[in-house]
TORPA-4810 file (N, C-alpha, C, O; in nm, 3 decimals):
<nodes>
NODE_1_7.601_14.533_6.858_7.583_14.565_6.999_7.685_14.672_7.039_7.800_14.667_7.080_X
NODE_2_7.601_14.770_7.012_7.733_14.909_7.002_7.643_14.965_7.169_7.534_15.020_7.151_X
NODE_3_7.680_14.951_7.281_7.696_15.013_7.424_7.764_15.128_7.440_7.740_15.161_7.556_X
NODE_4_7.845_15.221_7.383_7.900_15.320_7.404_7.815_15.419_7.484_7.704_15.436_7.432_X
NODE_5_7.836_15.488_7.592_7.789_15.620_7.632_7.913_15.671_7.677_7.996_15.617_7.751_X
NODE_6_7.916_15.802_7.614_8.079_15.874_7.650_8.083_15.927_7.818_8.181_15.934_7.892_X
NODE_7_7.928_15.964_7.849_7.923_15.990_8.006_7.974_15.900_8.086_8.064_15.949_8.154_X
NODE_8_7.953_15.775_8.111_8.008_15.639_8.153_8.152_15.600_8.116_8.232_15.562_8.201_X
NODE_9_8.182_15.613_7.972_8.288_15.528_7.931_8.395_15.562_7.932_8.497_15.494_7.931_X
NODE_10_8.378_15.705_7.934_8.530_15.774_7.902_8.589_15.848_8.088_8.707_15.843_8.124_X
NODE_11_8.503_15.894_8.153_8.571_15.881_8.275_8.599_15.724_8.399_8.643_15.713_8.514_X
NODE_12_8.543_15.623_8.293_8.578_15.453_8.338_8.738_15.512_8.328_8.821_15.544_8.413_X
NODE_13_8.737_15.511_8.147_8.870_15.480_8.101_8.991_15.565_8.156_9.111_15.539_8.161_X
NODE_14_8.931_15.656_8.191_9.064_15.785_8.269_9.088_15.766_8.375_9.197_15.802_8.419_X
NODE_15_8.982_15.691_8.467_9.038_15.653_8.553_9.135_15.544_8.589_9.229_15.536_8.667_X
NODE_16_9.064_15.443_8.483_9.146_15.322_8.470_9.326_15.338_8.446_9.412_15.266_8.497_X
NODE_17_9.345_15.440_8.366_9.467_15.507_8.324_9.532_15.529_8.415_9.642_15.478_8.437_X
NODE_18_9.451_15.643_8.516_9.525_15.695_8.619_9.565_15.583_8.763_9.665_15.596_8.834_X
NODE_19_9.469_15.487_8.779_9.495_15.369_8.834_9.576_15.281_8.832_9.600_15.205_8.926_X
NODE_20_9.653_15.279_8.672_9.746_15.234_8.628_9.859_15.301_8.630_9.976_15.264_8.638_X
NODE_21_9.818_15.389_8.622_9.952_15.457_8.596_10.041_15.502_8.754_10.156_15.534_8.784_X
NODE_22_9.938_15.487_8.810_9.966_15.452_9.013_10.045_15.332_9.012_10.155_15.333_9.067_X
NODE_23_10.001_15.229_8.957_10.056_15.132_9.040_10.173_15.083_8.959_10.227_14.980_8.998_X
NODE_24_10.226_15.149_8.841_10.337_15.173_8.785_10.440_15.239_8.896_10.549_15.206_8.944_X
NODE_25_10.355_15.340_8.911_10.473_15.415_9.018_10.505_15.400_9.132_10.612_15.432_9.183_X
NODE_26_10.411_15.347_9.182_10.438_15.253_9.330_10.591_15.115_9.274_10.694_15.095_9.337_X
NODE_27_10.561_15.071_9.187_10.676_14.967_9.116_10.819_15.056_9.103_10.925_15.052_9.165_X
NODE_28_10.779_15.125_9.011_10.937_15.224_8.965_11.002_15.318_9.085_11.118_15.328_9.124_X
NODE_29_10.886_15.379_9.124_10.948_15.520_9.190_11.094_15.493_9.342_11.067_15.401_9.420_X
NODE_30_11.156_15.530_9.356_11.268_15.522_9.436_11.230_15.524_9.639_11.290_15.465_9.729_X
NODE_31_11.158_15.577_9.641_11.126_15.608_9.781_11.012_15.566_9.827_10.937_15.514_9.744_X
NODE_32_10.964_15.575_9.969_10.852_15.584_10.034_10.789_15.698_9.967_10.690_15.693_9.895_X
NODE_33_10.861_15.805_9.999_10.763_15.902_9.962_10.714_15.958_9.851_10.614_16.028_9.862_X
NODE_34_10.777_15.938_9.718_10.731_15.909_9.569_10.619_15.771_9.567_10.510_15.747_9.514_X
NODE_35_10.684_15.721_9.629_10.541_15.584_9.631_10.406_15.603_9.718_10.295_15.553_9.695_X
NODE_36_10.434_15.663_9.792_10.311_15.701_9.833_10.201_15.836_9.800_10.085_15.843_9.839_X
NODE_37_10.267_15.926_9.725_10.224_16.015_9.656_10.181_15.947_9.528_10.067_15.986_9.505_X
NODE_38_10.214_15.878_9.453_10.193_15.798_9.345_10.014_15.715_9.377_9.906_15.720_9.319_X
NODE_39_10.061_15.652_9.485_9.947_15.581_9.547_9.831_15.624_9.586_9.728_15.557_9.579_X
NODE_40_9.845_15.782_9.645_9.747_15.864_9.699_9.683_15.961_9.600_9.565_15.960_9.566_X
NODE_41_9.745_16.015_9.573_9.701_16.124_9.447_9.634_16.037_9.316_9.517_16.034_9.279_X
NODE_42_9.740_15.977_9.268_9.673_15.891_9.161_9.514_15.767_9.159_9.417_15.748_9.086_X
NODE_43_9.553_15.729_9.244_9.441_15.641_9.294_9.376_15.736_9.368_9.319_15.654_9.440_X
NODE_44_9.341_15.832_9.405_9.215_15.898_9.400_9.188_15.951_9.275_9.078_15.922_9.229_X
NODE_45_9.257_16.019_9.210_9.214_16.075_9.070_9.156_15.919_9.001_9.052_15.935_8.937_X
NODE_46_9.185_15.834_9.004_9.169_15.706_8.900_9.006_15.686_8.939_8.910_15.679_8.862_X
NODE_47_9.009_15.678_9.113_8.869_15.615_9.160_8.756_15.707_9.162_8.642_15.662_9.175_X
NODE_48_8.784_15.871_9.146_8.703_15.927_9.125_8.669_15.949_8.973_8.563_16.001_8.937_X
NODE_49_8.755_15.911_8.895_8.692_15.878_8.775_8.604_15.796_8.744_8.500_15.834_8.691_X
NODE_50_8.630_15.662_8.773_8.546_15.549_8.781_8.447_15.533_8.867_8.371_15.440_8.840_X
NODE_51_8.419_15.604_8.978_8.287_15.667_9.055_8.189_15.770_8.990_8.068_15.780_9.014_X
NODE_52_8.277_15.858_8.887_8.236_15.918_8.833_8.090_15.851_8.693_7.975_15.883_8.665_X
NODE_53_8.209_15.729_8.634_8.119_15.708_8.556_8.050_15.622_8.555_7.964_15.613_8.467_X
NODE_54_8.064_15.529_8.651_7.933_15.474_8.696_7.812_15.472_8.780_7.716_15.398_8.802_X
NODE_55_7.889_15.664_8.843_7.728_15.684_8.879_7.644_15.763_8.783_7.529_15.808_8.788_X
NODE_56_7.741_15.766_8.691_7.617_15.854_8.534_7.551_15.695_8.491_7.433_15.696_8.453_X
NODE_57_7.608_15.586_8.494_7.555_15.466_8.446_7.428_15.483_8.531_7.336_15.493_8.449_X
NODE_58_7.376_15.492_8.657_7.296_15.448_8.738_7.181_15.605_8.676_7.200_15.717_8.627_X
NODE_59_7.074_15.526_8.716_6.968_15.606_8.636_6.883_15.690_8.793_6.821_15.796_8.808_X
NODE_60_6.917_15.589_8.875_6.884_15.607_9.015_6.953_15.696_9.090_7.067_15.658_9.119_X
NODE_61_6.911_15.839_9.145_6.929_15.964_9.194_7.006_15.882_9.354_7.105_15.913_9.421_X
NODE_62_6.926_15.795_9.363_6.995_15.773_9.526_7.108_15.711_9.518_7.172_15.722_9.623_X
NODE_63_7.180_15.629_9.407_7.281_15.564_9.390_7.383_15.675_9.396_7.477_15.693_9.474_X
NODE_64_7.330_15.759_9.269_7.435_15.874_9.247_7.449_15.947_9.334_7.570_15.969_9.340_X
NODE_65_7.373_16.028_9.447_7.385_16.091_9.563_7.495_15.996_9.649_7.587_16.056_9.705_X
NODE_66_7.487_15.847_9.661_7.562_15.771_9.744_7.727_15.772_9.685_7.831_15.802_9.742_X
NODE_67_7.707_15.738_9.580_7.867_15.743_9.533_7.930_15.846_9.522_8.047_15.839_9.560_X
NODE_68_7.878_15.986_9.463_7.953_16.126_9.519_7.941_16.136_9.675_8.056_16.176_9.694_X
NODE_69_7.898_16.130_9.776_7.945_16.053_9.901_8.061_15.984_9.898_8.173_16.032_9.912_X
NODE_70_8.035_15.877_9.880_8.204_15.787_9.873_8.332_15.851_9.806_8.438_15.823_9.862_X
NODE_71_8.338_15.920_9.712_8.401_16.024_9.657_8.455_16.112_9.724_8.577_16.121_9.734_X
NODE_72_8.365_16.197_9.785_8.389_16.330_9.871_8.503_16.227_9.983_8.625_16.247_9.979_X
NODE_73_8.449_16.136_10.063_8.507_16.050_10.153_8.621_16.063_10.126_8.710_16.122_10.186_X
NODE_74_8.620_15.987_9.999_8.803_15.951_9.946_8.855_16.087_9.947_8.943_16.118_10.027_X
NODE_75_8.817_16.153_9.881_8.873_16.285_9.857_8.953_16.378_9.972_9.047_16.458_9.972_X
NODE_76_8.862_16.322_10.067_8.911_16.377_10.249_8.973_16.328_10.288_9.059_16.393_10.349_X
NODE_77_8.984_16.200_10.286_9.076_16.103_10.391_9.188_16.088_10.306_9.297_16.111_10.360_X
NODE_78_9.190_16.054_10.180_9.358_15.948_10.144_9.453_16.035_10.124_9.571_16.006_10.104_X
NODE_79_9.385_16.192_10.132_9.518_16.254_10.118_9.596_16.300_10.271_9.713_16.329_10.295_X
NODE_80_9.493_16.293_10.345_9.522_16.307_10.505_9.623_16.192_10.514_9.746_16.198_10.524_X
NODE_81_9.547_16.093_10.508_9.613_15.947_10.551_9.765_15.934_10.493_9.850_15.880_10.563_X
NODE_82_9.794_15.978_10.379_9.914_15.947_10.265_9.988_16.070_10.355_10.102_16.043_10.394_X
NODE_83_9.934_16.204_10.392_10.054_16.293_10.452_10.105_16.238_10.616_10.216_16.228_10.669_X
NODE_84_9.981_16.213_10.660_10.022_16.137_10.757_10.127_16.060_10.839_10.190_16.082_10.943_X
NODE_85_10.118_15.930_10.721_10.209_15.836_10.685_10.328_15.861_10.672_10.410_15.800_10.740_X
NODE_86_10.387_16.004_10.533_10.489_16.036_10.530_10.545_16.131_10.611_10.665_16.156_10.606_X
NODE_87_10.447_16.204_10.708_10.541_16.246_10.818_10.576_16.179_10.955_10.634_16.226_11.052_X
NODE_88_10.521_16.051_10.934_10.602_15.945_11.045_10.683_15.888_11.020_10.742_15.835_11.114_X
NODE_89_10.740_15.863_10.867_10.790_15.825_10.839_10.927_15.944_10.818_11.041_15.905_10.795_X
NODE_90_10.901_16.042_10.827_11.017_16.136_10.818_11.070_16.146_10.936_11.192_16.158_10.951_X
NODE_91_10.972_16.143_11.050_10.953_16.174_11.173_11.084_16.045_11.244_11.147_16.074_11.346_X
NODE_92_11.104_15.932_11.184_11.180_15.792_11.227_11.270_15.804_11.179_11.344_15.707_11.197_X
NODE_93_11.331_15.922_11.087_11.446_15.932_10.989_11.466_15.847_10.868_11.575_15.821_10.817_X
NODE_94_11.320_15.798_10.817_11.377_15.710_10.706_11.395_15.884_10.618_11.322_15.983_10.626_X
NODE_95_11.526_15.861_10.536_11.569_15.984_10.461_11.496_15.963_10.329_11.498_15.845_10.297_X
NODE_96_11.420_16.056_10.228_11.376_16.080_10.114_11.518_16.088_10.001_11.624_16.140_10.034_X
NODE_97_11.490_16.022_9.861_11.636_16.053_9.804_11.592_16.128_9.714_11.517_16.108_9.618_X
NODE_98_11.662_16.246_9.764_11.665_16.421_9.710_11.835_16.409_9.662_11.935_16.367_9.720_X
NODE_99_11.804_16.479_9.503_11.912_16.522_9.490_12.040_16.607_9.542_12.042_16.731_9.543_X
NODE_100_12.130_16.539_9.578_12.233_16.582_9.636_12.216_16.579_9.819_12.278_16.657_9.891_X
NODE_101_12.129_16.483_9.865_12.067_16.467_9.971_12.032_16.604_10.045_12.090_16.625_10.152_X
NODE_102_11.986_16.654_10.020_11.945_16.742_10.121_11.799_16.755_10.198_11.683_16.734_10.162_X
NODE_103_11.849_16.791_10.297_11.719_16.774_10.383_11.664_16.884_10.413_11.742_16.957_10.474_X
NODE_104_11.525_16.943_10.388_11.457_17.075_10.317_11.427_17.125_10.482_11.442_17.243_10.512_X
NODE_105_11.398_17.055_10.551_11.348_17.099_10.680_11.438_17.066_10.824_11.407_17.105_10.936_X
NODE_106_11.553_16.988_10.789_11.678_16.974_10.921_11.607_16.928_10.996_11.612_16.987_11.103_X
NODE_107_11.517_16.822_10.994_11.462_16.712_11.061_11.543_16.564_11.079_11.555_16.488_11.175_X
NODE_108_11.584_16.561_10.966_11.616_16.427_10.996_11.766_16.387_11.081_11.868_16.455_11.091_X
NODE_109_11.742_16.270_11.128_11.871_16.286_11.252_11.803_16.312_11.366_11.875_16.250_11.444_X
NODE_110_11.726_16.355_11.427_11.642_16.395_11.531_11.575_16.292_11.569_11.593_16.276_11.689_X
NODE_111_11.538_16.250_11.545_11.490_16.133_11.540_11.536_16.004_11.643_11.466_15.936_11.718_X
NODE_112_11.709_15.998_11.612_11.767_15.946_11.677_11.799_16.002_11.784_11.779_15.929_11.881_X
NODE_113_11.863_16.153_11.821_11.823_16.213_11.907_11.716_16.181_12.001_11.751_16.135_12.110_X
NODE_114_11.585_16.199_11.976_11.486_16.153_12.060_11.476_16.068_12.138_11.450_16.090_12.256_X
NODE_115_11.504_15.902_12.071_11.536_15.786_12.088_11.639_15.773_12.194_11.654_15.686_12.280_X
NODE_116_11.716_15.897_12.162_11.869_15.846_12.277_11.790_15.920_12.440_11.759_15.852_12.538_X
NODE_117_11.783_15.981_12.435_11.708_16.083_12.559_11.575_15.998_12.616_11.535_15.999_12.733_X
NODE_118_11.538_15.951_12.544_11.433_15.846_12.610_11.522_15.727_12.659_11.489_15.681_12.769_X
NODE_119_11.596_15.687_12.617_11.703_15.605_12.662_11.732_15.603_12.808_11.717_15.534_12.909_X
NODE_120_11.797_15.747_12.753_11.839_15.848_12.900_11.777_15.837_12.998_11.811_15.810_13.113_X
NODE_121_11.640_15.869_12.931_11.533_15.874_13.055_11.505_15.780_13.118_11.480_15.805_13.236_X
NODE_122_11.495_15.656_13.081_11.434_15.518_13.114_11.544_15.519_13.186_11.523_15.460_13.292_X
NODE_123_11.680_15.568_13.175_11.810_15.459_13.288_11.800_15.517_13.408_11.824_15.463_13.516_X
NODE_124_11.757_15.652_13.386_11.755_15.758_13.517_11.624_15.730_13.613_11.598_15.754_13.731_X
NODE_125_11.564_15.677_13.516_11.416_15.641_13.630_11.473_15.493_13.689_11.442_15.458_13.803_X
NODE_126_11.532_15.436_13.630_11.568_15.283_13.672_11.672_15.304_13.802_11.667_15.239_13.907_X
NODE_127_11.751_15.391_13.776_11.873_15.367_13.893_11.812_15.469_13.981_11.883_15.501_14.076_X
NODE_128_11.670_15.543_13.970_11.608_15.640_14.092_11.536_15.514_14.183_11.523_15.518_14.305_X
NODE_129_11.497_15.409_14.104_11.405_15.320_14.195_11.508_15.198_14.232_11.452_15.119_14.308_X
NODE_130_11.607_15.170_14.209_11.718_15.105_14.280_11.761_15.103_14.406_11.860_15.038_14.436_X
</nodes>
């Protein structure tokens, strides 16, 4: 019972790899933002593999039209969603660990800034309606 088709089997298996090899790096990697690049990039490469080869499995034109759909989907959104994420998260000052810390864009710290001035603001509206 030899099942092999290399159309099917071998972009299963690359994806499976790359799926794995995501959620390795979500485990190891040091930061939010290595972990979520890990998470986003990889796990789309993994799932469009494995979309890949099981819509060559399907013999049915409308299946396969549907799952390159779901594909394209992923393809649009998780990388939106993953940059997203990490610029709110830059945006709150959690700091990225860059060698020798440096901060590429002099964002961070601002953050708190913001926070204090809204502060500000809230006491100044409070002691206007006093």
């Amino acid at each position: 019972m030899n099942d092999f088709s290399p159309a099917r089997d071998i972009p299963i298996l690359l994806g499976a790899f790359f799926v794995l090899t995501a959620a390795i790096g979500v485990v190891r990697f040091p930061d939010l933002y290595s972990r979520l690049h890990a998470s986003s990039k990889l796990v789309t490469l993994g799932s469009a593999g494995i979309f890949l080869g099981v819509a060559f499995s399907f013999q049915d034109p409308a299946a396969f039209t549907r799952l390159i759909a779901v594909l394209l989907f992923q393809f649009l959104t998780t990388p939106l969603s993953a940059y997203l994420i990490a610029q709110a998260a830059y945006l709150r000052g959690l700091a990225p660990v860059l060698p020798g810390g440096i901060d590429e864009w002099g964002a961070l710290g601002r953050a708190e800034e913001v926070a204090q001035a809204d502060r500000d603001a809230v006491r100044a509206m409070q002691a206007e309606g006093q």
